[in-house]
C-alpha positions as CSV (number, residue, x, y, z in Angstrom):
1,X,-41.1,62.1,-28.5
2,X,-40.0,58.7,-30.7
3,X,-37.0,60.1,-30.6
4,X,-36.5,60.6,-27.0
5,X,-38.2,57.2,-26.2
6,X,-35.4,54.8,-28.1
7,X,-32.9,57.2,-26.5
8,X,-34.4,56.3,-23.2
9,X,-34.8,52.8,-24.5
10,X,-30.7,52.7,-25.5
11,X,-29.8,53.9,-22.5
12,X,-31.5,51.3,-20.3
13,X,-30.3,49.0,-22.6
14,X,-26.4,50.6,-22.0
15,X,-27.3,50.4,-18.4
16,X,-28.5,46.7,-18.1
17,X,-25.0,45.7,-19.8
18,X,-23.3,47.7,-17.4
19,X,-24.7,45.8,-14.8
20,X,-24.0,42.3,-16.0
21,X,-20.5,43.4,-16.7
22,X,-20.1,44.3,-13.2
23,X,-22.2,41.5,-12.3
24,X,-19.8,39.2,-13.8
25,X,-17.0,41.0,-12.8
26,X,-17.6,40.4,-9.4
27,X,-17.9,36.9,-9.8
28,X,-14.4,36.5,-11.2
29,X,-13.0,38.7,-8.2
30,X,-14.6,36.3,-5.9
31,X,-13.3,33.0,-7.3
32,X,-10.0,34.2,-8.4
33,X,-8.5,34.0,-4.6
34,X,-9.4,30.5,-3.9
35,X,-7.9,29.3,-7.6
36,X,-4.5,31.3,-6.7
37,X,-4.7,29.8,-3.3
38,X,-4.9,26.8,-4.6
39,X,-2.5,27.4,-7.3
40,X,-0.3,28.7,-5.0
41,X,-0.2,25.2,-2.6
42,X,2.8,23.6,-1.8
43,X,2.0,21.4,0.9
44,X,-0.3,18.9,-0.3
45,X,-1.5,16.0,1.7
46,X,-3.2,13.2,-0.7
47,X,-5.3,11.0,0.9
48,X,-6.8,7.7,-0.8
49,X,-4.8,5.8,-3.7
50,X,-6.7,7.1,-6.2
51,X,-6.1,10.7,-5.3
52,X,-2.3,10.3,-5.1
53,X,-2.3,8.9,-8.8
54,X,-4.5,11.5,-10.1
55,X,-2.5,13.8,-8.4
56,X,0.5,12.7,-9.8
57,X,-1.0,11.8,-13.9
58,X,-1.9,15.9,-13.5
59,X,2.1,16.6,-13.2
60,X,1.1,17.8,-9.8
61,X,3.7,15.3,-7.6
62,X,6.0,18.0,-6.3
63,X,3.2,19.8,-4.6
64,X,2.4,16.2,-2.3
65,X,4.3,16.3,1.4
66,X,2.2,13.1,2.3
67,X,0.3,10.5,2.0
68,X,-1.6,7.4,3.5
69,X,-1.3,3.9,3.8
70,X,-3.3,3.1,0.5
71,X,-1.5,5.5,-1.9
72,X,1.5,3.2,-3.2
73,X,1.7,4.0,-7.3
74,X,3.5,5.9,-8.3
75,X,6.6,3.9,-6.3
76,X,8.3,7.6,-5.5
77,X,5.2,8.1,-3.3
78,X,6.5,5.2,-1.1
79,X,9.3,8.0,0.4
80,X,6.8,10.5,1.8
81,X,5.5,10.1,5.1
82,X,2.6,7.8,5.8
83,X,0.2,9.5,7.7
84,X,-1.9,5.9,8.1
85,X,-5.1,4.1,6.8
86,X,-7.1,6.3,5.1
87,X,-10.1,5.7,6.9
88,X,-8.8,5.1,10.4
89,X,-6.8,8.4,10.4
90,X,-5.3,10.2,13.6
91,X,-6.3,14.0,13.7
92,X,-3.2,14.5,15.3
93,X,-1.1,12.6,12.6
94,X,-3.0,14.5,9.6
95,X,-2.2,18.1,10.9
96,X,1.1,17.4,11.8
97,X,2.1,17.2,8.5
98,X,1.1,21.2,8.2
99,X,-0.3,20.7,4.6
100,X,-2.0,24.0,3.3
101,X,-4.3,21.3,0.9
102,X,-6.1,18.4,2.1
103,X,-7.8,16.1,-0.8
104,X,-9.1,12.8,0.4
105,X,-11.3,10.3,-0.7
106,X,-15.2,10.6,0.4
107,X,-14.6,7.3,2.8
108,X,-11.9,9.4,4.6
109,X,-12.4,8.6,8.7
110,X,-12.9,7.9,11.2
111,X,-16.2,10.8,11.4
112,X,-14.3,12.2,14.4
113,X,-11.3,12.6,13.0
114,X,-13.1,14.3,9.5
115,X,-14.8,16.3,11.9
116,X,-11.8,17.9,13.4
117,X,-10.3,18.1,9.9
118,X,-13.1,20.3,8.8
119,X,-13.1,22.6,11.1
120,X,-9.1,23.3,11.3
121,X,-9.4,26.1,8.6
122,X,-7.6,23.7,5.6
123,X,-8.7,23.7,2.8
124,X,-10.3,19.9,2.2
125,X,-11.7,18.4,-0.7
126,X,-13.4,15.1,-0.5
127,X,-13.7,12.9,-3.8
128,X,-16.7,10.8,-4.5
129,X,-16.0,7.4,-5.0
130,X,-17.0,5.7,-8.0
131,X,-15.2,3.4,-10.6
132,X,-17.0,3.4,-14.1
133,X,-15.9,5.9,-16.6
134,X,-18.0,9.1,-15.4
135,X,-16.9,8.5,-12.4
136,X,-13.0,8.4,-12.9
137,X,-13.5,11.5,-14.8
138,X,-15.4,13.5,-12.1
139,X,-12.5,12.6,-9.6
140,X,-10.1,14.2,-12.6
141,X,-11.9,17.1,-12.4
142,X,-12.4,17.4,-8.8
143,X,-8.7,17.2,-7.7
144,X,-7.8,19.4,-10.4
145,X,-10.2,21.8,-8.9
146,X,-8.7,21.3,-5.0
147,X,-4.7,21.9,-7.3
148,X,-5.9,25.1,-9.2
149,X,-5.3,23.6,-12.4
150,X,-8.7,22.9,-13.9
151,X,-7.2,22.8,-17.8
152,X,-4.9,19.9,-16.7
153,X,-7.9,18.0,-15.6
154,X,-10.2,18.6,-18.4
155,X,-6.8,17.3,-20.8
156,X,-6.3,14.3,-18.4
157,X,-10.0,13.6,-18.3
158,X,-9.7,13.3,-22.5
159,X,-6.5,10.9,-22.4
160,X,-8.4,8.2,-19.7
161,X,-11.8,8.4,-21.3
162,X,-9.7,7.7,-25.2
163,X,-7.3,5.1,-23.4
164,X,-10.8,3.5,-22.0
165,X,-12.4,3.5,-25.1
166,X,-9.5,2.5,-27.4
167,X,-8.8,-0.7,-25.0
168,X,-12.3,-1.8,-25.0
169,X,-12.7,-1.7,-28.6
170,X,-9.8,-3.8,-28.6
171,X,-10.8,-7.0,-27.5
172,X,-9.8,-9.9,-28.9
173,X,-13.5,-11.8,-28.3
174,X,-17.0,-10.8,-27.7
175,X,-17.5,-13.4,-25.0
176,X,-18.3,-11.9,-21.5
177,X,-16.0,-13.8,-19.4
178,X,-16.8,-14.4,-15.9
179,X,-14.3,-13.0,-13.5
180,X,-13.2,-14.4,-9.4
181,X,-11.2,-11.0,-8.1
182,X,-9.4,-12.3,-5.0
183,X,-8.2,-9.9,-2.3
184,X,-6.5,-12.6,0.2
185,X,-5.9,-16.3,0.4
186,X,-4.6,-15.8,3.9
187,X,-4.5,-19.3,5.6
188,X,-6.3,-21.2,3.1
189,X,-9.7,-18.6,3.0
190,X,-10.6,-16.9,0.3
191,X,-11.4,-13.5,0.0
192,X,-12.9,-11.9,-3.1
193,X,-15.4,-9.3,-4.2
194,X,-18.8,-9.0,-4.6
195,X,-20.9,-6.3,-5.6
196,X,-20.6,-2.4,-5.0
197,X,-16.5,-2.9,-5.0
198,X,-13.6,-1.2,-7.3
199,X,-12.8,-4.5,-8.3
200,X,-16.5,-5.1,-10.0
201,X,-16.1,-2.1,-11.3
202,X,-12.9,-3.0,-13.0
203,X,-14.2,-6.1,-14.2
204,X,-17.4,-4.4,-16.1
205,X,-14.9,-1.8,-18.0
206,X,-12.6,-4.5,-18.9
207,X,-15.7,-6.6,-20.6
208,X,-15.9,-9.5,-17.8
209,X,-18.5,-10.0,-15.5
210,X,-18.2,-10.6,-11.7
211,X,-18.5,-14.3,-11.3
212,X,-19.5,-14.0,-7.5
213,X,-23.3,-13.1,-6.9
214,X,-25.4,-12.3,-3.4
215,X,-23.2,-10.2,-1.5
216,X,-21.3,-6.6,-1.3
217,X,-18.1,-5.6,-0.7
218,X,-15.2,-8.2,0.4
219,X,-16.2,-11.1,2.1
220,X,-14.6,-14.6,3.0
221,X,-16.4,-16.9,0.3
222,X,-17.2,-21.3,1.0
223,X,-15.9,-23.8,-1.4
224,X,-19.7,-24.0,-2.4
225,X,-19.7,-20.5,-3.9
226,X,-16.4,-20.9,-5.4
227,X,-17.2,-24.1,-7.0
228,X,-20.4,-22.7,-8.6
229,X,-18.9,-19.6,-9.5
230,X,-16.4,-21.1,-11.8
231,X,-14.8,-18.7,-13.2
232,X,-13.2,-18.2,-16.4
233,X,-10.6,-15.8,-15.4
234,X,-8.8,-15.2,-11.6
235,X,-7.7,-11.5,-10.8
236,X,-5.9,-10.6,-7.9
237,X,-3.3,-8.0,-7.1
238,X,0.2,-8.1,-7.5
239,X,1.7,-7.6,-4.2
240,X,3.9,-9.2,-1.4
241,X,3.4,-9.7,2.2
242,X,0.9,-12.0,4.3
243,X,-2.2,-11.6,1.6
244,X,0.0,-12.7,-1.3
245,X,-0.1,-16.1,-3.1
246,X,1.6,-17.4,-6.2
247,X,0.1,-19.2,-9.4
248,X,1.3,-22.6,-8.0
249,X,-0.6,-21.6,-4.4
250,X,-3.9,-21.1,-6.7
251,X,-3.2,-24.7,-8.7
252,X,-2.7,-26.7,-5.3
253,X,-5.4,-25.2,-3.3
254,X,-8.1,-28.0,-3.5
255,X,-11.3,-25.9,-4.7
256,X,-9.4,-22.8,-6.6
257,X,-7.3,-25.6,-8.2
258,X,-10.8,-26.9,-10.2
259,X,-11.9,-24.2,-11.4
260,X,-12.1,-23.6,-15.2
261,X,-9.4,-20.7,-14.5
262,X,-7.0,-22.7,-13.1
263,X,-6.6,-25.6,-15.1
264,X,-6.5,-23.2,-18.3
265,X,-4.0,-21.3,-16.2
266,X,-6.0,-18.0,-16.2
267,X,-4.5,-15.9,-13.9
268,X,-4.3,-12.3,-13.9
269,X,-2.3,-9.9,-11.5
């Protein structure tokens, strides 16, 4: 009867493996299709400038048939068709474009227009936004996910956190500089960032601190708050057009022109 008891014992045993195995089996079956389908994408459109870069840093740029108005790096992006402002989108304008992918930034809009989008049998992934380290590498992995090429994410994710890392431990000084990021200077007003923006969030990684307090996002800032700010460092973008301005703009104009980072000629693009 001991006998016939581990027998019965092994074969339960024999039969519960059987069952995971299956189990597990079935899993792969069902997630297999959607990683071919998106392996198999050729018609991607990339919405948000950070998707189009992580799109192309994962070797991925072939696959991309569009873009929008935000996604300018890199420069061979600038010959696809501009489908518009990432968060003022046409539904119209998006599925003309006949992508067989959609991957978009969570701020992607207007809601109508995401609405239409999501019901229009696409595939669409939205990405989070977020600028700190875990946050660049969850977008890695996320639009690797929406490609079908997961392992090219994980080894992308590696490279940005090591190039992070290796530049932050490279600093020439342990002082926390404090940072003005300035968006526009269009017609004498300045527009920088406050808090809860990708250009604080750039700051913090590079070792600065934002020197504007009180306020979110990008506002128009008074002479008061620049002239209390004083900061060490000026960051702005370098680009063209009506929201440009040139070191000699920031040296003349009569409150940017006093700060500490102008007279020692700190000015980043």
């Amino acid at each position: 009867m001991a006998v016939c008891s581990k027998h019965l014992e092994h074969l339960k045993a024999l039969a519960h493996r059987r069952l995971l195995l299956r189990s597990m089996v079935g899993v792969l079956l069902l997630l297999t299709p959607q990683l071919t389908q998106a392996q198999e994408a050729t018609r991607v459109l990339s919405l948000g400038g950070a998707v189009t870069e992580i799109i192309y840093a994962l070797g991925e740029g072939d696959r991309v048939i569009g873009r929008d108005s935000t996604s300018s790096f890199p420069p061979e992006v600038l010959d696809l068709p501009d489908v518009g402002y990432v968060r003022r989108l046409s539904p119209e304008g998006v599925l003309s474009m006949a992508p067989d992918v959609i991957i978009g930034t969570e701020g992607l809009g207007p809601p109508e227009t995401l609405q239409v989008l999501q019901g229009a049998n696409i595939p669409l992934t939205l990405v989070p936004e977020g600028y700190d380290g875990a946050a660049i590498s969850e977008k890695i992995r996320i639009v690797a996910e929406a490609l079908g090429v997961p392992g090219k994410g994980a080894e992308l994710s590696q490279q940005v956190s090591e190039a992070l890392a290796k530049a932050l431990s490279e600093r020439e000084t342990d002082d926390t500089p404090r940072v003005m990021f300035i968006l526009s200077m269009q017609g004498g007003r300045i527009m920088a960032a406050g808090s809860n923006t990708g250009a604080q969030s750039i700051i913090t990684l590079s070792g600065g601190v934002n020197a504007l307090e009180g306020f979110e996002g990008y506002k128009q800032v008074t002479d008061e708050a620049i002239l209390l700010a004083d900061p060490d460092v000026i960051l702005m973008m370098d680009r063209s057009g009506d929201h440009a301005a040139d070191d000699a703009e920031i040296l003349e104009h009569p409150v940017l022109g006093a700060t500490k980072a102008a007279q020692s000629g700190t000015i980043v693009r």
